[in-house]
C-alpha positions in Angstrom: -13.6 57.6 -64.6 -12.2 56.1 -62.2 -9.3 53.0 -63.5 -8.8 51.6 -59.6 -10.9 48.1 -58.8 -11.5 47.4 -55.5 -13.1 44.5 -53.8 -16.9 44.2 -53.7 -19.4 44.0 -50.9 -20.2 40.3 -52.3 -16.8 39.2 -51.0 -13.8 36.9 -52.8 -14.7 36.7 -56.7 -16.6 40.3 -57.2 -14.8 43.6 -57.4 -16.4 47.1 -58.2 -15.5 50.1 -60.2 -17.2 53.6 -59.6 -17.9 55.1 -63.1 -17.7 58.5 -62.9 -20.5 60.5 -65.2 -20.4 64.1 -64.4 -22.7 66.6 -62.9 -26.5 66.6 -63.3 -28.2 69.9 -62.2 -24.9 70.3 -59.8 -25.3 66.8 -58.2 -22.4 64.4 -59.0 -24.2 61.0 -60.8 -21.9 57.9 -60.7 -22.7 54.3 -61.9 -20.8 51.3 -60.1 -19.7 48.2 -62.1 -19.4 44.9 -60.7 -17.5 41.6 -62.2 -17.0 38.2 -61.8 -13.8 36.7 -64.0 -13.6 32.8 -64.5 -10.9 31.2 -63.6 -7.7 31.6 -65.9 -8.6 27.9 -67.1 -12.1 28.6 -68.2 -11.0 32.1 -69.7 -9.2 29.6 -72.2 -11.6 26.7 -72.5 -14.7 27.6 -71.3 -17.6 27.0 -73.7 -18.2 31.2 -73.6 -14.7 32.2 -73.1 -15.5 34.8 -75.5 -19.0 36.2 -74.1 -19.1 39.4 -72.1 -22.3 39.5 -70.2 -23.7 43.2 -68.5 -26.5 42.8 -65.9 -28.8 45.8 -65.6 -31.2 45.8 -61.8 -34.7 46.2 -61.9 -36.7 48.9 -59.6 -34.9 50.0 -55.9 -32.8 47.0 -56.6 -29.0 46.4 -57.1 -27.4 43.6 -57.9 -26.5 40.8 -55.2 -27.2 37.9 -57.6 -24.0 35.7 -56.9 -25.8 32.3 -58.5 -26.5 34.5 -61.9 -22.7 35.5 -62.5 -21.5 31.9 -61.6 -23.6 30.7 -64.2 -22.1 32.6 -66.5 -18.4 32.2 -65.6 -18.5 28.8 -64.8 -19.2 28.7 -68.8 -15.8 31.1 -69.3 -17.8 34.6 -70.0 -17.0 37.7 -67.9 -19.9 38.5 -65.8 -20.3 42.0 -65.6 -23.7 43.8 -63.4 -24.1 48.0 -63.6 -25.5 49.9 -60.2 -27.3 52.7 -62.2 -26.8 55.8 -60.9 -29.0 56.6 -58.2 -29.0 53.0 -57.4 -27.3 50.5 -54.7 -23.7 51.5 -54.9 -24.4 54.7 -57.0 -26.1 56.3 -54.5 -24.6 59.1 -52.7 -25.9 60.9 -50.0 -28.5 63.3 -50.9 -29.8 62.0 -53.4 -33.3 60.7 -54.9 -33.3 57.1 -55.1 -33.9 56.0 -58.8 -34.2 59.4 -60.0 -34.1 59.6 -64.1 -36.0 61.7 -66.6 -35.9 59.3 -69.2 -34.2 56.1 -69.6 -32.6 57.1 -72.6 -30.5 59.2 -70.1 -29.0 55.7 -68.9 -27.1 55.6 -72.1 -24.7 57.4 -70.4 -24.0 54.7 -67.5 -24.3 52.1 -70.2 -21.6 53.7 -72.1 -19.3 53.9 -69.6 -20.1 50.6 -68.3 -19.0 49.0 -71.9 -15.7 51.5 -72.3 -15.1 49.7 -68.7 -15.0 46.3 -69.8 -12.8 47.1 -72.7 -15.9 44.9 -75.0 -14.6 47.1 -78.2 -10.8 46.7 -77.8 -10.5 42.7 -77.1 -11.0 41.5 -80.6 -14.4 39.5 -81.6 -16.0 39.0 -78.6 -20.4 38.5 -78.1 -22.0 40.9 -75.5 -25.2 39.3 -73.9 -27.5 42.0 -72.2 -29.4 40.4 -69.6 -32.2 43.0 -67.2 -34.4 42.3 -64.8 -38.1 44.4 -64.4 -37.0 47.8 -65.0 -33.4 47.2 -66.1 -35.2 44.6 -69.0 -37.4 47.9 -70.1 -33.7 49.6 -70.2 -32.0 47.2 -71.7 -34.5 46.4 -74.3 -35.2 50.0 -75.5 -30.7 50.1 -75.4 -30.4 47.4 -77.6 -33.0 48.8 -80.3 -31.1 52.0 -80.2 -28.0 50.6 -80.8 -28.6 47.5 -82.8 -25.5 45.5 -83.5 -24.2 46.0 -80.0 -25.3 42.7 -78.2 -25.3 39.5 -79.6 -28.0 37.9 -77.4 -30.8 40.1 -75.1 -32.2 37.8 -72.2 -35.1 39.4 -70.2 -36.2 38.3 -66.5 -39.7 39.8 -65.9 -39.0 43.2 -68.3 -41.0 46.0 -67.2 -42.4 46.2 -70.8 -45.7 47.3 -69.6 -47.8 49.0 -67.1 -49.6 47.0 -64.8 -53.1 48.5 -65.9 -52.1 47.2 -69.1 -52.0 48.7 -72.5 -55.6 50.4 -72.8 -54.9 51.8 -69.1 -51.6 53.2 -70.1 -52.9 54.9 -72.9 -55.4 56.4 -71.5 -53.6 57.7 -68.1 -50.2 58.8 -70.3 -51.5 62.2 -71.0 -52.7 62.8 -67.3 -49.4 61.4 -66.0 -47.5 63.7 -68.2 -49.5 66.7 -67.8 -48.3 66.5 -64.0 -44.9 65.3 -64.9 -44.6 68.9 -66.5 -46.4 70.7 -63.3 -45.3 68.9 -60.7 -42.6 66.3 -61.3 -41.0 66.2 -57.9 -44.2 65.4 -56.7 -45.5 62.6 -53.9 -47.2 59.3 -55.4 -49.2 57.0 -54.1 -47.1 54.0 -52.3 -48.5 51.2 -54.5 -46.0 48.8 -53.7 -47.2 47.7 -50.1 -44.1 44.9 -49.4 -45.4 41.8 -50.3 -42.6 41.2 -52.9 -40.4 41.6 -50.0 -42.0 39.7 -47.9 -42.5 36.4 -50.1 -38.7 36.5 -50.7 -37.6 36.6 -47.6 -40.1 33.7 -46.8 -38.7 32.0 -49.6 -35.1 32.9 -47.7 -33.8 34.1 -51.0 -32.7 37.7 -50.3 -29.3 38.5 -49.4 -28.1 38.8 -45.6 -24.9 41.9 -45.1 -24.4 43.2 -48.4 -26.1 46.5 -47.7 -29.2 48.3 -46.7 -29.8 49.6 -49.8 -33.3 48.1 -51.5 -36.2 49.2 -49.4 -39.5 46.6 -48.2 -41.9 48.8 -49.9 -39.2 50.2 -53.2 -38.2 53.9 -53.5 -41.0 56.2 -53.5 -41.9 57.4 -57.1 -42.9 61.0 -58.4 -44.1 62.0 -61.7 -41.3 62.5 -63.6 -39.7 58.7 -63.1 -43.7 57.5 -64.3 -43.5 59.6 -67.3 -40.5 58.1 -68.4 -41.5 54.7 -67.2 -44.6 55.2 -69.3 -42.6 56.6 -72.3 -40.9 53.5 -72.9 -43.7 51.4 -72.7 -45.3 53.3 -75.4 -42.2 52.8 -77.5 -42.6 48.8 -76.7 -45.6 49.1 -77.9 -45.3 50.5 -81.1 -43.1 47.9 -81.5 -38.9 47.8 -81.8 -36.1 45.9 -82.9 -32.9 44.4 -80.6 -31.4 43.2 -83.5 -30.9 40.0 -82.0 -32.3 36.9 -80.8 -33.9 37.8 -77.2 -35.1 35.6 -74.6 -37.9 36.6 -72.3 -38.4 34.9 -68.6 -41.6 34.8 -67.0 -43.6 33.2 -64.6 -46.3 31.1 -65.7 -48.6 33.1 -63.2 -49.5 36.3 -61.2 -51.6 37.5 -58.3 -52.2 41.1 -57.8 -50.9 42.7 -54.9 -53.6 43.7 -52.9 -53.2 41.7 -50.0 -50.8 38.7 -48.6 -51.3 35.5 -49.8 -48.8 32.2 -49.5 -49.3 32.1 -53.8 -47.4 35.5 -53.8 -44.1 33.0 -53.0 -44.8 31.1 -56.2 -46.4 33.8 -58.6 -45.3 37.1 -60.2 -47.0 39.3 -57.4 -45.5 42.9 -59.2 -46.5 42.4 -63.0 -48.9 41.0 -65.1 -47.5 38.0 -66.8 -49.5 37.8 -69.6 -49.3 41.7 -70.2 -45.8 41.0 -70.3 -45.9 38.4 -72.7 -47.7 40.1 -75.4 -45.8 43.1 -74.9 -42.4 40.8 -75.6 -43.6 39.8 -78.9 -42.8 43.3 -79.9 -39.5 43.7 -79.3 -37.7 42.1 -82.2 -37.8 39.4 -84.8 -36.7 36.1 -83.0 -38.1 36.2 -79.4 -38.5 33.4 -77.4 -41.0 33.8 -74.3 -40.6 31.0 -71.5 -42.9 30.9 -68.7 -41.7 29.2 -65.6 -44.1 27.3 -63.1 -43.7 28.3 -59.4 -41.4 31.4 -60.2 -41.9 34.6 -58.3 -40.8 37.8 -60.0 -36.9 37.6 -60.4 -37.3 34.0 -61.6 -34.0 33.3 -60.5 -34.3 34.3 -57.5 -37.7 31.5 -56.8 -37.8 28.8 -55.1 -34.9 25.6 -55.5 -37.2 23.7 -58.2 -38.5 27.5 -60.5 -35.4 28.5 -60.3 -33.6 24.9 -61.4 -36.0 25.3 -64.0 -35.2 28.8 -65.0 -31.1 28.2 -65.2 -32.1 25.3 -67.2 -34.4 27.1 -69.6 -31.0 29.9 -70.0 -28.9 26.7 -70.5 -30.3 25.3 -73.1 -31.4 29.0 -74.7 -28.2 30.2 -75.0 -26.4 26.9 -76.7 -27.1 28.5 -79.8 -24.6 30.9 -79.2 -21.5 28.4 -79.2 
């Protein structure tokens, strides 16, 4: 691993660490850390000044959320956000976008993540997971493997279920397998056709020079990735345990995405909502599901009054933890 910091695409107040984590078939993997430290007088009096927070990306994402760290280190926590490998930072040349065989494999850049930020050698300090989509599925299945670890577990529109909901899922998973095992570097359909793109960048939230690294229409997909997708949904389904009190973000509504419409800039236009929902009340024994009125799918990333609303909802959420 490497021990050198260095600054970060963001700019002043974000530096990144490349984790190094071997070779996988005889391709180098690396994850990239990113963190945001309060100020020295917050590290000492800040409400959280003893809260570690790790952000995990959702699908062909990477983390660019500036507003989400301040959040947190205006309140004293270190703000921490993990590139998986294959991902934004973590992506060398060569290599398959978002490429995984199961997500149980991303122990590995979760591991290295925590070792980075020292959370087990700076006496009695909380860790807070906090995913979005696809880093929420991560995240969530993490924390029930390792219960004890986080203190808090705060989902923004977890990936906790296919989109052709639970009776769909279970009836496509042994198809999706079967090809997994014959063909798993095999093409996909492009099913995401860039609407979610296209109602943030109407809603003039996405980021301007901090890469070229999170596609209109998301990495293309292939068997193997689905199967392990799937996998964990099944998992969610049959129901698991954090181990601590979780917080699940939604908005109140979706739309599928089957062609534009100005509602895509105020709904959930990738999952279903209420799919999601159910799905969260599976996840643990104190869950808390808020559903947010004009967000779109990274409800902090909606427009000024959702997204008030959603920093709000985390605000008064995560009082309990003082």
């Amino acid at each position: 691993m490497s021990a050198q910091w260095r600054p970060d695409i963001l700019g002043p107040g974000f530096e990144q660490l490349t984790l190094e984590l071997g070779d996988e078939d005889g391709e180098q993997i690396v994850a990239t850390l990113v963190r945001s430290i309060p100020s020295v007088l917050l590290r000492t009096v800040g409400s959280f000044r003893d809260v570690d927070v790790l952000y995990v990306h959702g699908w062909s994402d990477y983390f660019f959320q500036t507003e989400l760290a301040e959040f947190w280190t205006e309140r004293g926590a270190r703000f921490f956000a993990l590139d998986l490998r294959r991902y934004g930072r973590s992506l060398l040349p060569g290599q398959r976008p978002g490429d995984v065989r199961s997500l149980d494999d991303y122990d590995l850049d979760i591991a290295a993540a925590l070792a980075a930020m020292d959370v087990d050698a700076r006496g009695p300090r909380r860790l807070v997971l906090l995913g979005h989509s696809t880093g929420g599925l991560t995240l969530t299945l993490w924390a029930a493997r390792h219960r004890g670890r986080a203190a808090a577990l705060v989902l923004n529109s977890p990936w906790l279920e296919l989109q052709l909901g639970p009776i769909g899922r279970q009836a496509l998973t042994p198809l999706i397998n079967a090809r997994a095992r014959i063909d798993p570097l095999g093409a996909q359909p492009v099913l995401d056709l860039g609407f979610y793109t296209r109602a943030q960048r109407q809603i003039g939230v996405l980021p301007a020079g901090v890469g070229d690294w999170r596609p209109e229409q998301g990495f293309p997909t292939h068997p193997r990735w689905l199967a392990a997708v799937v996998a964990g949904h099944g998992q969610i389904a049959e129901g698991v345990d954090v181990g601590c009190p979780a917080l699940v973000m939604l908005s109140a509504r979706s739309i599928p995405p089957i062609r534009w419409s100005e509602d895509m800039t105020s709904t959930d236009s990738v999952l279903f909502v209420d799919d999601i929902a159910r799905a969260a009340t599976r996840i643990g024994e104190l869950v808390t599901i808020a559903r947010i009125e004009g967000a779109i799918h990274d409800v902090f990333r909606s427009r000024p009054e959702p997204r008030a609303a959603a920093f709000a909802t985390l605000d008064r959420w995560i009082r309990w933890l003082r």
